[in-house]
C-alpha positions in Angstrom: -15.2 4.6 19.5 -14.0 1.1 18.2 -10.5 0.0 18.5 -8.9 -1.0 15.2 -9.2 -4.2 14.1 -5.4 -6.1 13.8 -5.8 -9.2 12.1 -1.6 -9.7 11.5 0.6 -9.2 13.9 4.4 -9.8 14.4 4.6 -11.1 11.1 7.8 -13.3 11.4 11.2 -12.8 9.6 11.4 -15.3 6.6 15.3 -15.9 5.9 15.9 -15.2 2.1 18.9 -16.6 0.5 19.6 -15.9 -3.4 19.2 -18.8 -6.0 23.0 -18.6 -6.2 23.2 -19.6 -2.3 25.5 -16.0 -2.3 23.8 -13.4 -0.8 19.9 -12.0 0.1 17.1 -12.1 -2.2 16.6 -8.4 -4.3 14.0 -6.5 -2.0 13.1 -4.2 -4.9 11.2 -6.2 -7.5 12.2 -5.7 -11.6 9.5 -3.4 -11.7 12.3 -0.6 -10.6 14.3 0.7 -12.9 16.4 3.0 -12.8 15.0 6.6 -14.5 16.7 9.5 -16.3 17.8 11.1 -13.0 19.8 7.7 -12.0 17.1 6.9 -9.3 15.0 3.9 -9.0 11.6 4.6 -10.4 8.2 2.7 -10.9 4.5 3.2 -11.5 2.0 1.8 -9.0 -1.6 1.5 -8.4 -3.2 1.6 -4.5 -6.3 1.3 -3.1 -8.0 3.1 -0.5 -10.2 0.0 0.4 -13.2 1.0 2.5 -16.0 -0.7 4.7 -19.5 0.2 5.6 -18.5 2.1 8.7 -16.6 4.0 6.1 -13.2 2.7 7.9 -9.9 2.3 5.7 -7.7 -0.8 5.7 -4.5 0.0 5.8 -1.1 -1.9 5.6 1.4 -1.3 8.1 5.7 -1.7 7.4 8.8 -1.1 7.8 12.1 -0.5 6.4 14.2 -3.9 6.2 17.6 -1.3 6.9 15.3 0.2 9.9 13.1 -2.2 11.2 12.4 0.4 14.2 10.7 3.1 12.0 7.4 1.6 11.0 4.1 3.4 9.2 0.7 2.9 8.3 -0.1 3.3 3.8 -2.6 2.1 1.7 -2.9 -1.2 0.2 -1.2 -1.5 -3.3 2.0 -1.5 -5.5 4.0 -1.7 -8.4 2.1 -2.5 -12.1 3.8 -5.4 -13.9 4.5 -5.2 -17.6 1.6 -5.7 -19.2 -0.8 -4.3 -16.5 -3.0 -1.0 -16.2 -3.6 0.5 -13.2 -6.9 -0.7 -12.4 -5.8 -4.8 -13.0 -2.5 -4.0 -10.8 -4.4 -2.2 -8.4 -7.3 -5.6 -8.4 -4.2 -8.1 -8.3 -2.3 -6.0 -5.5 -5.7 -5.7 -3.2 -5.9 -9.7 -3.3 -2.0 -10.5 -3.1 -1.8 -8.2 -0.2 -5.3 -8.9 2.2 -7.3 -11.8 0.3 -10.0 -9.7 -1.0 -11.3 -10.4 -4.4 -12.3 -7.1 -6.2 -12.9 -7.0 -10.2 -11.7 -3.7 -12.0 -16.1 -2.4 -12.2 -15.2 -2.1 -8.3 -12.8 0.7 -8.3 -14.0 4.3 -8.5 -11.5 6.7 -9.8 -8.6 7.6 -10.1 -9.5 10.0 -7.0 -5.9 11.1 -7.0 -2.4 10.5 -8.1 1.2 11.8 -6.8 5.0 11.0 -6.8 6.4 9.9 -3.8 10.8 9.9 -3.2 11.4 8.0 -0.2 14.3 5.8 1.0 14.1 1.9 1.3 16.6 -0.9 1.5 19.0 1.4 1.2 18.1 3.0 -2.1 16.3 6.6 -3.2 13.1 5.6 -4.8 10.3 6.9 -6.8 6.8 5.8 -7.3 4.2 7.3 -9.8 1.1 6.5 -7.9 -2.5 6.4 -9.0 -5.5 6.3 -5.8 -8.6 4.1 -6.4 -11.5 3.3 -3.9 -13.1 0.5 -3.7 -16.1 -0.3 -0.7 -16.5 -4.2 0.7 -18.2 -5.0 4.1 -16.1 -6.1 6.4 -18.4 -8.7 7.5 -18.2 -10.0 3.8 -14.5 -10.3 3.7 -11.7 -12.3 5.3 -8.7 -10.7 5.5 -5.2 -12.8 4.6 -1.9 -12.4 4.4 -1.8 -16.0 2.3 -0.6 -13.8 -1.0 2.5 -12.3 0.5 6.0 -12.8 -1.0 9.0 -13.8 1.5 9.9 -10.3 1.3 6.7 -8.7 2.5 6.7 -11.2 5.2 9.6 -9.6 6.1 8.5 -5.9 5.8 5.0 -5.9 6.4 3.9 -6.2 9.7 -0.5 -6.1 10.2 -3.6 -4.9 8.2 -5.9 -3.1 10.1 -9.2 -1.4 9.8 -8.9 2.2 11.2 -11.6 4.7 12.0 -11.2 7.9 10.0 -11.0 10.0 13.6 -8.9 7.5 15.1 -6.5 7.4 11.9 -5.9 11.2 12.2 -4.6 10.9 15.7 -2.5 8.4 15.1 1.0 9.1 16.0 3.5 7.1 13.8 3.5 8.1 10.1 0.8 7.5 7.3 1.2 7.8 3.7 0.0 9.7 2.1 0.2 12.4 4.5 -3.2 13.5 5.9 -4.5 10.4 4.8 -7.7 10.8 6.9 -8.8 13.8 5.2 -8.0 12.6 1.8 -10.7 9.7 2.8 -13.1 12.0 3.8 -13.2 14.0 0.7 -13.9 10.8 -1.4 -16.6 9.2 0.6 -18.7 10.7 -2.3 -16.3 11.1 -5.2 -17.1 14.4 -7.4 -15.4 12.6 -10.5 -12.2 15.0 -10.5 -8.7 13.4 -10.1 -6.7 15.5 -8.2 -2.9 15.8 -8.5 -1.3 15.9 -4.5 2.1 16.6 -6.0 5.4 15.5 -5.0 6.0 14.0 -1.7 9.4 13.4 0.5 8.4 10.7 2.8 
């Protein structure tokens, strides 16, 4: 069994200070807004980027209000005005490793869900749709030249994992049971399926 592969590590804390010189750059970008229910709300598109060994390349983070919890999810975020899914989810796979993918790459939807979860202080949630796209790793070289101030500040490493290796991992992964949900689109059967609502 292989090790995973870590090509960004200890990512450095960039100091952001507001045009107004008052206070910290927004962490949330204006693709939040706020939804019926009062919280914070967007749509996103994420990849679940593969190689030829079938390994997934995953982002890992943390919380800028709890740098101490960290976790491992798939590359990808919000879509901008203007966007589809498949053009956010192309622009988001290059912002956030370097690899240049054209929309014909992505297979899918494979799945969507709705994720709440807590960051920078704030309830959030994120309409998500789940492409795959394949690349060889030997084709590709991973950067983090594409990411903002604030994802130097909140994303730590990318990293290749092995399916088997990603199951045993012991800090979280979203979405949950992440390895299997790989496994069960190695070959894709053309049905999108819905995982629901998730509390992370």
């Amino acid at each position: 069994m292989s090790a995973p592969d870590p090509l960004v590590a200890g990512a450095a804390a960039v100091e952001r200070t507001s045009v107004d010189g008052g206070g910290p750059v927004p962490v949330l970008g204006p693709e939040w807004v706020p939804g019926p229910d009062g919280l914070l709300q967007r749509s996103a598109a994420r990849v679940i980027l593969l190689d030829e060994r079938d390994r997934v390349l995953l982002v890992r983070g943390h919380d800028v209000d709890a740098p101490d919890r960290s976790w491992w999810f798939t590359v990808g975020g919000g879509i901008d005005a203007g966007e589809d899914a498949r053009a956010a989810a192309v622009r988001e796979v290059r912002e956030e490793t370097g690899v240049v993918l054209s929309p014909d790459d992505l297979v899918g939807p494979v799945y969507t869900r709705c994720a709440l979860f807590d960051f920078a202080a704030r309830t959030c949630r994120q309409d998500e749709e789940l492409f795959v796209a394949r690349v060889r790793s030997t084709d590709v070289a991973l950067s983090r030249d594409g990411w903002t101030d604030v994802e130097r500040d909140v994303l730590d490493e990318l990293v290749w994992w092995d399916l088997d290796e990603l199951a045993r991992v012991t800090i979280e992964v979203f979405p949950a049971g992440l390895a299997d949900l790989v496994r069960d689109v190695l070959v894709w059967d053309g049905t999108t399926r819905h995982l629901g609502l998730a509390r992370e």
